[in-house]
Backbone as CSV, one residue per row, in Angstrom:
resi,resn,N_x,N_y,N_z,CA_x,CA_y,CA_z,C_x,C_y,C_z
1,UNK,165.868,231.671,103.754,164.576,231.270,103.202,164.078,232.330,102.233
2,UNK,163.618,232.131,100.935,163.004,233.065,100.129,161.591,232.586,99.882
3,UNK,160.569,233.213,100.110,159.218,232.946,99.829,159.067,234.048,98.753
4,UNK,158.249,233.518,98.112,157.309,234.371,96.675,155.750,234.527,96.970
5,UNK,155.582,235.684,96.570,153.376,235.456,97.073,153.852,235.713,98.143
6,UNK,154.718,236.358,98.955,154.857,236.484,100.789,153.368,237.561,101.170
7,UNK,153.152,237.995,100.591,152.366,238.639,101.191,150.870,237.876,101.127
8,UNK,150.266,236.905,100.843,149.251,236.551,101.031,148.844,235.533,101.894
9,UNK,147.817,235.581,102.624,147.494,234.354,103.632,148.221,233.585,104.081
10,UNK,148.209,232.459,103.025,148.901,231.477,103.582,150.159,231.531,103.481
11,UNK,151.050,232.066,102.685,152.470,232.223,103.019,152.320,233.159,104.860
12,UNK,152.003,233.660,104.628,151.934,234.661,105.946,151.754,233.490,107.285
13,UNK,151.234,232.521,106.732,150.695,231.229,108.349,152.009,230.299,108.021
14,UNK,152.561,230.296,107.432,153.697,229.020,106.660,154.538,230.061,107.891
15,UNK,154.982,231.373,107.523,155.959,231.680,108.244,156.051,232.118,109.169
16,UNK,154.876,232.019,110.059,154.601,231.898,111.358,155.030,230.628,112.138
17,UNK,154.849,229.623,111.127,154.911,227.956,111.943,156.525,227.848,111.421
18,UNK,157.703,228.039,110.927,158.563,228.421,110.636,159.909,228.604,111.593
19,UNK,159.233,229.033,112.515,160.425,229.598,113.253,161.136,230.755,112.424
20,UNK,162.329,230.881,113.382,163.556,232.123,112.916,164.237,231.494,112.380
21,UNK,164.661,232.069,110.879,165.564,231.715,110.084,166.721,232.703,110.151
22,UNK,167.835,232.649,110.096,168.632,234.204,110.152,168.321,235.164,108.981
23,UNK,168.152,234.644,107.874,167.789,235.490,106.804,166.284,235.339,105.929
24,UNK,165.670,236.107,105.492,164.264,236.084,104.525,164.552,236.873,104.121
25,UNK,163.939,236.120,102.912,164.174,237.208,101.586,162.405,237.086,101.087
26,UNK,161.899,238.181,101.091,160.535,237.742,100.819,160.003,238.778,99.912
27,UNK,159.148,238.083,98.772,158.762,238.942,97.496,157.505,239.110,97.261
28,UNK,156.922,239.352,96.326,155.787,239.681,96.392,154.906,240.807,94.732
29,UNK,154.054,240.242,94.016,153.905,241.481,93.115,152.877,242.569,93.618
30,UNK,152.618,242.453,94.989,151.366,243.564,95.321,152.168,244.467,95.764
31,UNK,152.086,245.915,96.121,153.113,247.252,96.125,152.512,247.762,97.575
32,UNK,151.608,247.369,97.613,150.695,247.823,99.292,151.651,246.778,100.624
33,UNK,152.677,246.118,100.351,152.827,245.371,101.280,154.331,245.814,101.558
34,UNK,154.591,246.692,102.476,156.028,247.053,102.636,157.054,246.145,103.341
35,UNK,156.202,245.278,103.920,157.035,244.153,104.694,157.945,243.508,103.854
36,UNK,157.761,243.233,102.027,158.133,242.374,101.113,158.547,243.314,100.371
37,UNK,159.861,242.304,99.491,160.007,243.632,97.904,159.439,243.074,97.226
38,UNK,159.437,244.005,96.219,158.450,244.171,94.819,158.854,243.112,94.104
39,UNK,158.552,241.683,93.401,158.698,241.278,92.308,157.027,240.459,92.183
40,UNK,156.917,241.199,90.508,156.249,240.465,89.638,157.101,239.191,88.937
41,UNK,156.300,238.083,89.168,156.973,237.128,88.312,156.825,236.933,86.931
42,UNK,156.002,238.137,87.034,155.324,237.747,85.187,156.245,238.944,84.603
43,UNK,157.173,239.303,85.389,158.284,240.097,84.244,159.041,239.241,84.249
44,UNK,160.165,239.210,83.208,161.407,238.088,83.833,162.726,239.627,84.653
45,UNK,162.310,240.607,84.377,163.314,241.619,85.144,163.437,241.427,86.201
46,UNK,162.169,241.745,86.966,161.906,241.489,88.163,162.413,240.189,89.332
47,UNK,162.343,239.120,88.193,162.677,237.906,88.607,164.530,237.803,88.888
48,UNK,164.383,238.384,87.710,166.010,237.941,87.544,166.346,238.798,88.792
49,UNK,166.133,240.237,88.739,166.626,241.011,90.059,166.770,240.463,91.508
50,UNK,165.632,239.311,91.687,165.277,239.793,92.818,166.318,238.057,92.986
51,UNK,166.477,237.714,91.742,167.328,235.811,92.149,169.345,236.564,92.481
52,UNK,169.503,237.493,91.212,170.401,238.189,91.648,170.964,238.981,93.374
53,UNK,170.129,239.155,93.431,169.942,239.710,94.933,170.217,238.914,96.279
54,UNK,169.987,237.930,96.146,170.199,236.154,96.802,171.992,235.863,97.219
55,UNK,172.536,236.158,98.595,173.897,235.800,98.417,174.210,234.646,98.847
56,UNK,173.887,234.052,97.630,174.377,232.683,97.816,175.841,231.827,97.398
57,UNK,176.158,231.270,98.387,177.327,230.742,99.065,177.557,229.546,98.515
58,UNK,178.964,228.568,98.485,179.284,226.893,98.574,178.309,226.719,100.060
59,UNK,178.143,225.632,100.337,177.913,224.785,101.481,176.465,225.345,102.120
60,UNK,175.966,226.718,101.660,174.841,226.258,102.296,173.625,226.273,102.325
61,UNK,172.715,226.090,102.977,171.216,225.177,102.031,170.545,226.363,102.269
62,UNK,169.679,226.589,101.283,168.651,227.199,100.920,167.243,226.820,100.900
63,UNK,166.288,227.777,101.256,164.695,227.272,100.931,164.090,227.820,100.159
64,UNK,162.820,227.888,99.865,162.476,228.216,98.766,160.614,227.973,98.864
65,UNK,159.941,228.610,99.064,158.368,228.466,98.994,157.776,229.646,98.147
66,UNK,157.383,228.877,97.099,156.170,229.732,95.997,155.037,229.763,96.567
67,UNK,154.096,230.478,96.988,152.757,230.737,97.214,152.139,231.681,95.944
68,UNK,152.673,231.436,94.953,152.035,232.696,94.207,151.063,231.942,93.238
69,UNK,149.708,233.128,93.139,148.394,232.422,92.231,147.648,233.716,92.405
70,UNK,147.126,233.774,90.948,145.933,234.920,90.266,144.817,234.378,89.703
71,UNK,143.585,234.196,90.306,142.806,233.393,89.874,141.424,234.288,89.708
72,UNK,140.936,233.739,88.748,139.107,234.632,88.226,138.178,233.434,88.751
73,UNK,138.120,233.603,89.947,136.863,232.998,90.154,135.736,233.342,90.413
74,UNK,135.165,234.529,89.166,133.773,234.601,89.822,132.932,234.759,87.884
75,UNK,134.018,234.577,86.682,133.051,234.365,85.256,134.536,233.316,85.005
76,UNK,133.656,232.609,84.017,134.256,231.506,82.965,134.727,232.294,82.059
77,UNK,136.302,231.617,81.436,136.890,232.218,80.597,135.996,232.531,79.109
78,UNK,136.348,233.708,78.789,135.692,234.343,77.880,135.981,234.204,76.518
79,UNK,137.143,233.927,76.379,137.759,233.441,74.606,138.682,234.528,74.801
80,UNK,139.564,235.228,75.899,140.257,236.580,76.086,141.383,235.957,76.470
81,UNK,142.560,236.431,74.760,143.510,235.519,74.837,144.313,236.207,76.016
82,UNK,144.582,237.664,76.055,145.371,238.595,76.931,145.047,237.734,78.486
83,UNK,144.014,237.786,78.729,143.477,237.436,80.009,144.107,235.763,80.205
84,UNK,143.936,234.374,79.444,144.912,233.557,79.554,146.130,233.188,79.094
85,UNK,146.538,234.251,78.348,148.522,234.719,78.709,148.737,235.123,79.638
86,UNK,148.136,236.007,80.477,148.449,236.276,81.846,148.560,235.948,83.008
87,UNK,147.427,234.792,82.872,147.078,233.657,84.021,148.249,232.545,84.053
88,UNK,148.548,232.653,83.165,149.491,231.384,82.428,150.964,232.190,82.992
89,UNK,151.246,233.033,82.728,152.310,233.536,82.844,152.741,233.328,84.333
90,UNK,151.488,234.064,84.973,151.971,234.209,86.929,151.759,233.164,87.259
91,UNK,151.010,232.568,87.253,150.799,230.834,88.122,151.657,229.699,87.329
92,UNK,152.081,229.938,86.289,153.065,228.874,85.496,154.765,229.439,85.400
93,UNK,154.261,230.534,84.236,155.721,230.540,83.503,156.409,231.375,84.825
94,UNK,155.981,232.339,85.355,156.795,233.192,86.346,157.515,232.296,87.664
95,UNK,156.391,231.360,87.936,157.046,230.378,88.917,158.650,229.435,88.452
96,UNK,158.046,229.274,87.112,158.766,228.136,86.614,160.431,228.996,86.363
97,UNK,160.501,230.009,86.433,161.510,231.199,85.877,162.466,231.005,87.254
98,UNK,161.353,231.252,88.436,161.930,231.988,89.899,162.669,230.546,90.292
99,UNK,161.685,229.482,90.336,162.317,228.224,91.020,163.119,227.517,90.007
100,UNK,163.165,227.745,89.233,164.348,227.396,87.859,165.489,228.056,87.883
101,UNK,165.174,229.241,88.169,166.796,230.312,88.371,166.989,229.959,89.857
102,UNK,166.348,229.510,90.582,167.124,229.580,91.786,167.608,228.196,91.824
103,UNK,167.350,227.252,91.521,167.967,225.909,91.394,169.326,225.737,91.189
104,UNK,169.066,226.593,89.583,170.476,226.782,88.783,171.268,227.398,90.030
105,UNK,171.116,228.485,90.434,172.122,229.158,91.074,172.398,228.364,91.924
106,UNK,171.716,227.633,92.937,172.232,226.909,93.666,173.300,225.766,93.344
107,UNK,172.799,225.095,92.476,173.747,224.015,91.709,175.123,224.422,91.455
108,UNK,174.681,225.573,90.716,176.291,226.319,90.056,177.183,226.718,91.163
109,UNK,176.642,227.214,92.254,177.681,227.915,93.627,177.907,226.420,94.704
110,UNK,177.414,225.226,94.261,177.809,224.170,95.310,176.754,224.434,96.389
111,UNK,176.127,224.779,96.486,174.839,225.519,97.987,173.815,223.910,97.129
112,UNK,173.115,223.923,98.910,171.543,222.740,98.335,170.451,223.896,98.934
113,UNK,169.396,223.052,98.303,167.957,223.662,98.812,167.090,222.793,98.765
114,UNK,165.873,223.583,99.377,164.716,222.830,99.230,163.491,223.895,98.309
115,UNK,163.227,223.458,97.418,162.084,224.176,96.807,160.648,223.291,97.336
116,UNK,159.605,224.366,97.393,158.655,223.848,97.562,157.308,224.649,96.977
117,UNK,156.605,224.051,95.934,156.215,224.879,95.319,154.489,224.631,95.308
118,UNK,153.568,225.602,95.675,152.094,225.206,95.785,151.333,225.566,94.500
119,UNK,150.872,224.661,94.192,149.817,224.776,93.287,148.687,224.534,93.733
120,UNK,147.945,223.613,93.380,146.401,223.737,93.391,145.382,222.219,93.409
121,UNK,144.776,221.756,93.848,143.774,221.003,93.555,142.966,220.983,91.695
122,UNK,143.147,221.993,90.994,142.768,222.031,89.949,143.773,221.645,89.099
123,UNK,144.729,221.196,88.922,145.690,220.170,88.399,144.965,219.040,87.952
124,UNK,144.338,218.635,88.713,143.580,217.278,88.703,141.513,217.634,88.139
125,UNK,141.637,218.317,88.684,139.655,218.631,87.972,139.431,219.750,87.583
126,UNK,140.732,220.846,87.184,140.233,221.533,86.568,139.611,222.651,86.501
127,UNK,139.580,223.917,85.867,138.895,225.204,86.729,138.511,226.112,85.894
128,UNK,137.043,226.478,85.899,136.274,227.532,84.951,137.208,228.558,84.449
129,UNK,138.379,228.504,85.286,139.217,230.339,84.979,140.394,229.134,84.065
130,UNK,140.329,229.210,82.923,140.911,228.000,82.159,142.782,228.567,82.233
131,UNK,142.840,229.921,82.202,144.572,229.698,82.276,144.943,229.368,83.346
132,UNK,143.806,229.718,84.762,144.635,228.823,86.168,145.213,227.709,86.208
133,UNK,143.736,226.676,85.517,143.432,225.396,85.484,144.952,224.220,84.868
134,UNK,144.843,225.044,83.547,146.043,225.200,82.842,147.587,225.133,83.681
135,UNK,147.573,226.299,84.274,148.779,226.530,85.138,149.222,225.747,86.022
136,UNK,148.255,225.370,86.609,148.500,224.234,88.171,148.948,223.420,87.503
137,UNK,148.138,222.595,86.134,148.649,221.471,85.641,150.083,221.062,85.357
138,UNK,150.331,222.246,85.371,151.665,222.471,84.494,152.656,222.850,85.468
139,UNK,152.348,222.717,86.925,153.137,223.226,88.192,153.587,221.310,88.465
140,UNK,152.908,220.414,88.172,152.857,219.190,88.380,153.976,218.464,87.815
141,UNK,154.356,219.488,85.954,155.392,218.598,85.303,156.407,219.942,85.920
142,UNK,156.602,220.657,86.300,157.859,221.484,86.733,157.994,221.128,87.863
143,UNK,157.975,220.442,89.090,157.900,219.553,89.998,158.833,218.591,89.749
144,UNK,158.151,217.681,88.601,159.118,216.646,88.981,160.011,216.893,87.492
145,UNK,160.299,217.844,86.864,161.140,218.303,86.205,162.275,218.960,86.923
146,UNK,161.843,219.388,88.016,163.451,220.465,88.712,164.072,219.126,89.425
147,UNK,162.717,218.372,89.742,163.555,217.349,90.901,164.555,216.062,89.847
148,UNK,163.878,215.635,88.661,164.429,215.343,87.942,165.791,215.929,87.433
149,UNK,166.508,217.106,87.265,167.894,218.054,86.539,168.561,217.532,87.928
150,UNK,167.777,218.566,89.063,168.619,218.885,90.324,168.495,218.150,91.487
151,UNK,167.852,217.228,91.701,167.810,216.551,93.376,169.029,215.451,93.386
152,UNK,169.776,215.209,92.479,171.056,214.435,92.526,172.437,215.467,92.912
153,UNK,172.015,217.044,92.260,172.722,217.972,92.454,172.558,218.587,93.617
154,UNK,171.403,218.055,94.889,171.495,218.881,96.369,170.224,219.419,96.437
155,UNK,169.472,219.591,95.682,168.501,220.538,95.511,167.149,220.034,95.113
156,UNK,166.079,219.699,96.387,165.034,218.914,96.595,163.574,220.110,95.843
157,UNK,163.042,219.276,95.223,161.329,219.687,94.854,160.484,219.354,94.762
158,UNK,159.404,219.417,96.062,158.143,219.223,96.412,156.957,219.846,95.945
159,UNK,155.994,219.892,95.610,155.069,220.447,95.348,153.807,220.187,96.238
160,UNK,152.992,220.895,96.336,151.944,221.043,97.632,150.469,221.184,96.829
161,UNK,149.503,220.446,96.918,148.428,220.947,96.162,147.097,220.762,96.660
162,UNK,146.450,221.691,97.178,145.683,222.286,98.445,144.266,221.983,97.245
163,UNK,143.149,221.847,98.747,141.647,222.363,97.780,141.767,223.392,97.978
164,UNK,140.116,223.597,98.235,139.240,224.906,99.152,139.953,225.200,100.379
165,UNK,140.926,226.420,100.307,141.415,227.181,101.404,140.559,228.088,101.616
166,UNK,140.441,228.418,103.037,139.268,229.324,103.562,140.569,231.172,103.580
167,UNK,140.514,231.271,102.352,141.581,232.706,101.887,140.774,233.394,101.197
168,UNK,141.275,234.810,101.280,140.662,235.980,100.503,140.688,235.628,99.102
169,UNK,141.547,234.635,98.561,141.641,234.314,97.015,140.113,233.401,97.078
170,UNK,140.208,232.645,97.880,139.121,231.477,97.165,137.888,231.988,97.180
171,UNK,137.405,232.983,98.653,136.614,233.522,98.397,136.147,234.712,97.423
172,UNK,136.622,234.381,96.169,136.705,235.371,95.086,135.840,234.687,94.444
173,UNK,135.550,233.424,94.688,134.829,232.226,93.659,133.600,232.924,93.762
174,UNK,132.642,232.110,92.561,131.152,231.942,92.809,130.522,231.620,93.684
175,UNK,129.870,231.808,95.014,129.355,231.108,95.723,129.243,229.453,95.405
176,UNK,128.255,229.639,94.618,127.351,227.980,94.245,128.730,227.451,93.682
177,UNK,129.593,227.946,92.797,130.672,227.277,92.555,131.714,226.848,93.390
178,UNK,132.157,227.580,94.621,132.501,227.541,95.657,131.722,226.284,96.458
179,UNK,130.444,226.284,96.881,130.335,225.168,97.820,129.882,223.808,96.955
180,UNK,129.872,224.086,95.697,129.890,222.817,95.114,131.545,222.249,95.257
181,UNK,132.353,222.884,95.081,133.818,222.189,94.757,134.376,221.640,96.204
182,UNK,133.730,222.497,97.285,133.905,222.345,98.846,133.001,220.720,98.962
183,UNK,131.634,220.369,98.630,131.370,219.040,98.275,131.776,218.344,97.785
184,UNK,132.850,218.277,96.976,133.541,217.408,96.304,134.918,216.446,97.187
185,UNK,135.122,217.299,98.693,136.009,216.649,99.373,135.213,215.877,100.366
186,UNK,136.371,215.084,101.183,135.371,213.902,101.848,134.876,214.665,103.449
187,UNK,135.456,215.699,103.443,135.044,216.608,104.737,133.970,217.303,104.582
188,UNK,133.659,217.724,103.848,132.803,218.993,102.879,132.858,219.831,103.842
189,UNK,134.122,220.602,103.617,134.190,221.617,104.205,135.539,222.817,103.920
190,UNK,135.425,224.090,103.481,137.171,224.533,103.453,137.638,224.347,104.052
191,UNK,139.143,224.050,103.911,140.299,223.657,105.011,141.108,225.203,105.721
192,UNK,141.309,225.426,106.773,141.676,226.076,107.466,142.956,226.927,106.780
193,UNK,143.469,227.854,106.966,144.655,228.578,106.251,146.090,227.541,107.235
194,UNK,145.591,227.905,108.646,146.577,226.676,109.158,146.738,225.296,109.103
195,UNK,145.743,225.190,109.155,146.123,223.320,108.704,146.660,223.197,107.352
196,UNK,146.617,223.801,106.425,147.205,223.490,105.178,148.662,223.923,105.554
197,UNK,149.000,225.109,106.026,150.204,225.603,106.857,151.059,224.646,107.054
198,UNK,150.638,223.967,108.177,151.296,222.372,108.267,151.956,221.734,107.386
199,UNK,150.966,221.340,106.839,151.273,220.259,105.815,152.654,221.028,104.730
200,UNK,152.580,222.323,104.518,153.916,223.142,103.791,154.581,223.125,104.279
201,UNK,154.919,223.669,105.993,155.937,223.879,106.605,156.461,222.976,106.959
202,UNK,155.712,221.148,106.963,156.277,219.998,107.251,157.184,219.818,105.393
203,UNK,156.576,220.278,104.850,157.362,219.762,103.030,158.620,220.729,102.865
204,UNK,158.556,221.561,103.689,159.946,222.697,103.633,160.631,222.677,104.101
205,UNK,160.320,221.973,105.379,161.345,222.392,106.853,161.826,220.604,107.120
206,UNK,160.619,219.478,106.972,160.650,218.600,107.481,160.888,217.241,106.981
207,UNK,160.824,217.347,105.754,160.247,215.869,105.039,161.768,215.583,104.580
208,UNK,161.628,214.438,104.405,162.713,213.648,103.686,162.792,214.078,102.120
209,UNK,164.387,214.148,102.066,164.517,214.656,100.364,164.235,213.327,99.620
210,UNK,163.774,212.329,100.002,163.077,211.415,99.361,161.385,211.350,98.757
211,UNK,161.250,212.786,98.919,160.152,213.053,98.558,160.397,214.054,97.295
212,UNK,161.379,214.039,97.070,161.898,215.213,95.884,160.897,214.340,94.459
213,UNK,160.061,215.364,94.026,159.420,215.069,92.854,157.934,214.609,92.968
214,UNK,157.357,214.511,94.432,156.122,214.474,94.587,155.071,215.486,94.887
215,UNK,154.169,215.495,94.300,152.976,216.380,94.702,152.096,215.644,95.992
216,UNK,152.312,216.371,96.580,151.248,216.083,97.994,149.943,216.559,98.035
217,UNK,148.450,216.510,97.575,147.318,216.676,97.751,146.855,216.796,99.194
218,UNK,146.043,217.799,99.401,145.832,218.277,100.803,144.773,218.892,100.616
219,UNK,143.664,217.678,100.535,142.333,218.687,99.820,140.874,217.855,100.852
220,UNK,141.669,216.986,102.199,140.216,216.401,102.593,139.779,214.956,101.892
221,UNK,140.009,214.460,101.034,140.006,213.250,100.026,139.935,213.565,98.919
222,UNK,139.404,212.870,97.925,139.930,212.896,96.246,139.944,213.887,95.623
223,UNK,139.125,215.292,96.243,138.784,216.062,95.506,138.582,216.250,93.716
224,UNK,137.715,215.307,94.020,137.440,215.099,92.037,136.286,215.212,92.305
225,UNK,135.026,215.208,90.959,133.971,214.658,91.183,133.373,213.555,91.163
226,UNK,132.346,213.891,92.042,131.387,212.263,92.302,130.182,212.060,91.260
């Protein structure tokens, strides 16, 4: 199993509900977390190193969970192009690099997998921090783009797309912006770090590769506005 973002929240509850795998490979761009190695996805060095690193075999299956996201939720984007190249980079292009090179590799050595990749509720409505907003959207067509090349080749891709998680990220938001977007689901309420847990570790571990190319929403109901 290789997770990305291992060090934050909810990857951390995903691989609790998980069980023992014989091997993890788990990454991470924060440097405070010794449990994980170092990769930024917004280098492609890093990336490539850490897909290199992976001994992967003919015959056998692989997993694969992105948890990774950098989000400004507490000012509206400013017209600061640096600031959405960057956003864009880690929540889009860096993902799209890691679960793209690992596909390939899998394909090329005869091995299957399962990718499973989380984005966001803002895919769909959208988000003051405009390169996030941007990014998720764009986690939606790389979804059913990998599953499109590779799920005939062995190699399944799900995508997961959560509201209001009750995580150290979300609570980065605006308050008032925060419990307005939390009103927007049919619970009105954040969803638990574990219960969303579930719903991943059932798309990784559990689901039918007949789900290769769908985004699963896990936000309480429509999460749009009313």
């Amino acid at each position: 199993m290789v997770v990305v973002g291992a060090a934050g929240d909810l990857a951390r509850a995903v691989l609790a509900q998980c069980g023992s795998y014989r091997d993890r490979y788990l990454f991470d761009q924060r440097d405070d977390s010794p449990a994980v190695a170092h990769c930024d996805v917004a280098v492609p060095g890093d990336v490539e190193r850490a897909l290199d690193a992976l001994p992967i075999e003919a015959t056998q299956h692989w997993r694969m969970l992105s948890v990774v996201g950098s989000f400004n939720g507490r000012a509206e984007w400013a017209g600061d192009w640096h600031a959405l190249r960057a956003s864009i980079e880690i929540n889009l292009t860096g993902v799209a690099h890691f679960a793209g090179g690992l596909a390939h590799r899998l394909a090329v050595a005869g091995a299957t997998g399962r990718l499973v990749i989380v984005g966001s509720a803002a895919s769909r409505v959208g988000s003051r921090d405009i390169g996030y907003g941007a990014a998720k959207a764009g986690l939606v067509g790389l979804v059913r783009s990998l599953s499109k090349v590779f799920a005939a080749r062995g190699v399944t891709t799900v995508g997961v797309e959560p509201g209001i998680i009750d995580t150290a990220m979300s609570r980065q938001q605006d308050p008032i912006r925060r419990a307005a977007a939390i009103g927007q689901n049919d619970a009105v309420r954040p969803f638990g770090v574990v219960e969303v847990a579930e719903i991943i570790r059932y798309a990784l571990c559990a689901a039918p590769n007949a789900l290769s190319g769908s985004m699963i929403e896990v936000g309480g109901g429509p999460s749009r506005p009313r």
